[in-house]
PASEBA-1860 file (N, C-alpha, C; in nm, 3 decimals):
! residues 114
1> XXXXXXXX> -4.038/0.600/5.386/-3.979/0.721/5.345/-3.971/0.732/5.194 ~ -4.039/0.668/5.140/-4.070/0.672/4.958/-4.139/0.804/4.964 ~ -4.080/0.927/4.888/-4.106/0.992/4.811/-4.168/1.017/4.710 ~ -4.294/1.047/4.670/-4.363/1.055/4.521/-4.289/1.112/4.422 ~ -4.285/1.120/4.302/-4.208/1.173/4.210/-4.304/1.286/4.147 ~ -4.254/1.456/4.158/-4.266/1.544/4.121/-4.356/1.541/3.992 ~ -4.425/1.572/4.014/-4.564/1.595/3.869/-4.547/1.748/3.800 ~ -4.616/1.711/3.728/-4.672/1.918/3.643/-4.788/1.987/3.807
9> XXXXXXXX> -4.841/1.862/3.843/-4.987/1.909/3.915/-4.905/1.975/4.063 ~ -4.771/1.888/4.097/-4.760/1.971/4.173/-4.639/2.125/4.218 ~ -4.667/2.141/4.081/-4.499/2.246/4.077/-4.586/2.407/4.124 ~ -4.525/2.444/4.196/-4.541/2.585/4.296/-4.603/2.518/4.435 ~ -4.653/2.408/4.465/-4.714/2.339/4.593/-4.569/2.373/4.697 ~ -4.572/2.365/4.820/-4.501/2.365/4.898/-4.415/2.207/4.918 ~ -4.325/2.200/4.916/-4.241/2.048/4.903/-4.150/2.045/5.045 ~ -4.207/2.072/5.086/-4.163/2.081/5.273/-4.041/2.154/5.303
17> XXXXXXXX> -3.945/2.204/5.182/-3.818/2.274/5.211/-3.856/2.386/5.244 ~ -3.991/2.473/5.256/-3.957/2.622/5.263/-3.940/2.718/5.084 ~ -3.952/2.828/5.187/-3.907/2.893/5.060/-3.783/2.921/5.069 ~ -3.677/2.918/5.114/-3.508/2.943/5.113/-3.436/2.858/5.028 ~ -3.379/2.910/4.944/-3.296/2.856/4.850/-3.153/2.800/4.929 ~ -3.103/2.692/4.851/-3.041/2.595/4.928/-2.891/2.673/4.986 ~ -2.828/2.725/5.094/-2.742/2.777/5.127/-2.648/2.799/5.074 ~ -2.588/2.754/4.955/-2.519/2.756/4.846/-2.535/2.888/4.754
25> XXXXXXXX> -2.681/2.876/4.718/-2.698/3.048/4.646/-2.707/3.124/4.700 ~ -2.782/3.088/4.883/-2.806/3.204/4.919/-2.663/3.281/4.962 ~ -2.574/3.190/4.979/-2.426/3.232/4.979/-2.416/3.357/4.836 ~ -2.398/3.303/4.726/-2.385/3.322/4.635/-2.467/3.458/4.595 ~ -2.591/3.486/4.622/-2.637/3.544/4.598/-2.604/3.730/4.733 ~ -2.571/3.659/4.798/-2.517/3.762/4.915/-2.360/3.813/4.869 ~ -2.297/3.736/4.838/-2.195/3.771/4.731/-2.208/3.853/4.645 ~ -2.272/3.830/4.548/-2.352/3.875/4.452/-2.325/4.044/4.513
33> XXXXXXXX> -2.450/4.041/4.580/-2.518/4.147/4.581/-2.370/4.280/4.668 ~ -2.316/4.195/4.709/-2.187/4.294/4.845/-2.134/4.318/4.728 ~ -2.059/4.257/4.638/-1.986/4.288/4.520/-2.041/4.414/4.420 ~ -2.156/4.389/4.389/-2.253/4.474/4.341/-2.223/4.664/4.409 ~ -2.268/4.581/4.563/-2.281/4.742/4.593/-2.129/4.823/4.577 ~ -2.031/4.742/4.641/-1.872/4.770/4.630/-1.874/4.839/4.532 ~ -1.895/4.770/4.373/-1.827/4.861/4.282/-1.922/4.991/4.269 ~ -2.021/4.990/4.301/-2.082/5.146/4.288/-2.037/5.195/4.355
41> XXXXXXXX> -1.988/5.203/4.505/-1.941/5.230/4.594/-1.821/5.312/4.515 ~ -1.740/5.243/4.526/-1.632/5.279/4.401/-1.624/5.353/4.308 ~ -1.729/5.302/4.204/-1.753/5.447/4.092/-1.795/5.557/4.164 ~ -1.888/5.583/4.250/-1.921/5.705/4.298/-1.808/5.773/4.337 ~ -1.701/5.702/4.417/-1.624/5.756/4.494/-1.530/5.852/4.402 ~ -1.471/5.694/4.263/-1.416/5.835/4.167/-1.472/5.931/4.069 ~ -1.603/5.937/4.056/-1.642/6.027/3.957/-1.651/6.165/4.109 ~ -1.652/6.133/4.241/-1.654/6.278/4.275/-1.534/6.286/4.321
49> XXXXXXXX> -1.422/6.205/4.282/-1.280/6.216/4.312/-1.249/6.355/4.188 ~ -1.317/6.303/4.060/-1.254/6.380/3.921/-1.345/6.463/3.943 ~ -1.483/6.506/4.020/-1.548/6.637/3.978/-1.483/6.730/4.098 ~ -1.458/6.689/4.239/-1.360/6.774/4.351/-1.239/6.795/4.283 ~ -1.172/6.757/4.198/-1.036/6.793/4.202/-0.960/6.837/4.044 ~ -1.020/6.816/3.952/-1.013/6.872/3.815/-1.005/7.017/3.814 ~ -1.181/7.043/3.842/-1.158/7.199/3.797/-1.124/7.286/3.817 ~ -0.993/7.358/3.783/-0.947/7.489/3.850/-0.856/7.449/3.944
57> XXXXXXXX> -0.826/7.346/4.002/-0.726/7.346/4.073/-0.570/7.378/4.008 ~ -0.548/7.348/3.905/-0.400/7.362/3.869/-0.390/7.517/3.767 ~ -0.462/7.590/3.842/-0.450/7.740/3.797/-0.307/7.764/3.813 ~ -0.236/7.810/3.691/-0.079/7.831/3.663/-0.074/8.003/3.704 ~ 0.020/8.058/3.735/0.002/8.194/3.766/0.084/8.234/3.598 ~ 0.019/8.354/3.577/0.034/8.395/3.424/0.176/8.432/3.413 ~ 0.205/8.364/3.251/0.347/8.447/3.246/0.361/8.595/3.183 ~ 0.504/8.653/3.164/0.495/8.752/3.131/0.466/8.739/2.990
65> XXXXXXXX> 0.421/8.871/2.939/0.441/8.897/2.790/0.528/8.894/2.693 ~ 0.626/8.929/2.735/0.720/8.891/2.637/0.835/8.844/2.749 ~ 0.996/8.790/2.658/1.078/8.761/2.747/1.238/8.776/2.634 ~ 1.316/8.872/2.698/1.399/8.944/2.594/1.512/8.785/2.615 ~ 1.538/8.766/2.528/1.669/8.615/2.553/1.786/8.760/2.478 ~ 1.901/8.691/2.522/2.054/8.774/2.483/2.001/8.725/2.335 ~ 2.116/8.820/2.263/2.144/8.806/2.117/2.265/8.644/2.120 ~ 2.173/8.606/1.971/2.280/8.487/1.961/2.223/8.339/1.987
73> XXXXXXXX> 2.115/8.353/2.132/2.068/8.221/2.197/1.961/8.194/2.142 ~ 1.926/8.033/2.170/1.821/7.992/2.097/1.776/7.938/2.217 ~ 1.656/7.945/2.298/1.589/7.820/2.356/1.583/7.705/2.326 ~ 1.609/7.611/2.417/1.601/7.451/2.415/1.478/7.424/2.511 ~ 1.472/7.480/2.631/1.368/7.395/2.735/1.362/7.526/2.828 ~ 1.235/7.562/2.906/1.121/7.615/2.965/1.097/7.551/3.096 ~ 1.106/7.618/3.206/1.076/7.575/3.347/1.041/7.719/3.432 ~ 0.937/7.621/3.536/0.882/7.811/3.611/0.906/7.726/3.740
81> XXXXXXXX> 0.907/7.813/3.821/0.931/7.819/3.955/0.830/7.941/4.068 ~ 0.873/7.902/4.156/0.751/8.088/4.295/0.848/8.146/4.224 ~ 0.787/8.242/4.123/0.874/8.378/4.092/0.954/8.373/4.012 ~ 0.985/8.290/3.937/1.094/8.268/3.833/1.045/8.205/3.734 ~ 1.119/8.205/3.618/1.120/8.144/3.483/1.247/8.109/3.429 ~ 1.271/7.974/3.397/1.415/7.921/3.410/1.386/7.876/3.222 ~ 1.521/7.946/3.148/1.503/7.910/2.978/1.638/7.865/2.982 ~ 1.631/7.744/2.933/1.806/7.667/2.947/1.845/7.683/2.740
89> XXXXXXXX> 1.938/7.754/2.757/1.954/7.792/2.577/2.032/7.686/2.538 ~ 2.066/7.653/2.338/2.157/7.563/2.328/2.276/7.584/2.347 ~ 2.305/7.749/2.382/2.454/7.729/2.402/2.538/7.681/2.521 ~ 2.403/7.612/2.595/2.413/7.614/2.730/2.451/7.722/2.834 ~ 2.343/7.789/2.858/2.316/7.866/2.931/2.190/7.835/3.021 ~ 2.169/7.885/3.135/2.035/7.886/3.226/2.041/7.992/3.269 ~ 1.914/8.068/3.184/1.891/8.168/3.217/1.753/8.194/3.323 ~ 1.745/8.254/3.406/1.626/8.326/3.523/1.571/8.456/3.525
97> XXXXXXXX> 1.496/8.407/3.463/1.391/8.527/3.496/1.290/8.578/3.598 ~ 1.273/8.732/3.618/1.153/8.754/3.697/1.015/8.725/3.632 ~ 0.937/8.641/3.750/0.810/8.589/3.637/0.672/8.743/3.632 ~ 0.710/8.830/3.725/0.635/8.933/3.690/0.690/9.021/3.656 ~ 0.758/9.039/3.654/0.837/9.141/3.522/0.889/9.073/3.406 ~ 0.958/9.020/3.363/1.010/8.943/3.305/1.182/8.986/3.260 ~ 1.243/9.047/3.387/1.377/9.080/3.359/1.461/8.959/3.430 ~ 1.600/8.948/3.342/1.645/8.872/3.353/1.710/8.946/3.528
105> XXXXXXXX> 1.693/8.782/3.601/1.756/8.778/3.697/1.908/8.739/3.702 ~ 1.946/8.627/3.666/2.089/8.565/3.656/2.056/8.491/3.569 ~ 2.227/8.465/3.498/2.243/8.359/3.419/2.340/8.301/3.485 ~ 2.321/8.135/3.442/2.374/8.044/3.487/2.503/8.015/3.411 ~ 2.652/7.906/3.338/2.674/7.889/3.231/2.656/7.740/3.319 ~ 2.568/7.638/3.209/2.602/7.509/3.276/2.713/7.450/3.133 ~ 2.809/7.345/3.236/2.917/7.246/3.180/2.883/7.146/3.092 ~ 2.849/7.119/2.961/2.789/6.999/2.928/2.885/6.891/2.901
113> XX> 3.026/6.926/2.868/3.127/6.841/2.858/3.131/6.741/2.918 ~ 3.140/6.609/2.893/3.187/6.507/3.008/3.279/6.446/2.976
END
């Protein structure tokens, strides 16, 4: 069972293993390749995650043109609602508006004291 020792003359000759690489890479290489496809898998999935769901979906419904606040108040903070427009002033007030007209619906007075 002496073995000859590998020459230049005989490298590409057949050496009785076959052509299969030793189960180790071919592991490795099947790895490889599942991993491979996964992450494309993946990128595809989110680049048509961001092209289905970006455009145009978060169409805001328009506000009004103008919006009369009482004499005196200053806006602090801006909120909309189905049909409303909520302007909380510093004197603490919350005021509601109609969002297609833009008349005031109610005012609130909120408590800020604690």
């Amino acid at each position: 069972m002496n073995k000859a020792p590998v020459t230049g003359q005989d490298i590409g000759k057949d050496t009785g293993q076959g052509d299969h690489p030793p189960p180790d890479v071919r592991f490795l290489k099947i790895l490889v390749t599942v991993l491979t496809v996964t992450m494309i898998a993946g990128l595809l999935t989110l680049i048509a995650l961001f092209v289905t769901r970006l455009p145009g979906r978060n169409v805001l419904p328009p506000l009004p043109k103008a919006i009369t606040l009482p004499d005196g108040t200053t806006p602090e903070a801006f909120t909309r609602g189905r049909g409303w427009i909520g302007v909380v002033t510093k004197d603490g007030q919350f005021l509601i508006y109609d969002a297609d007209t833009g008349a005031l619906r109610q005012s609130v007075r909120v408590n800020t004291a604690r």
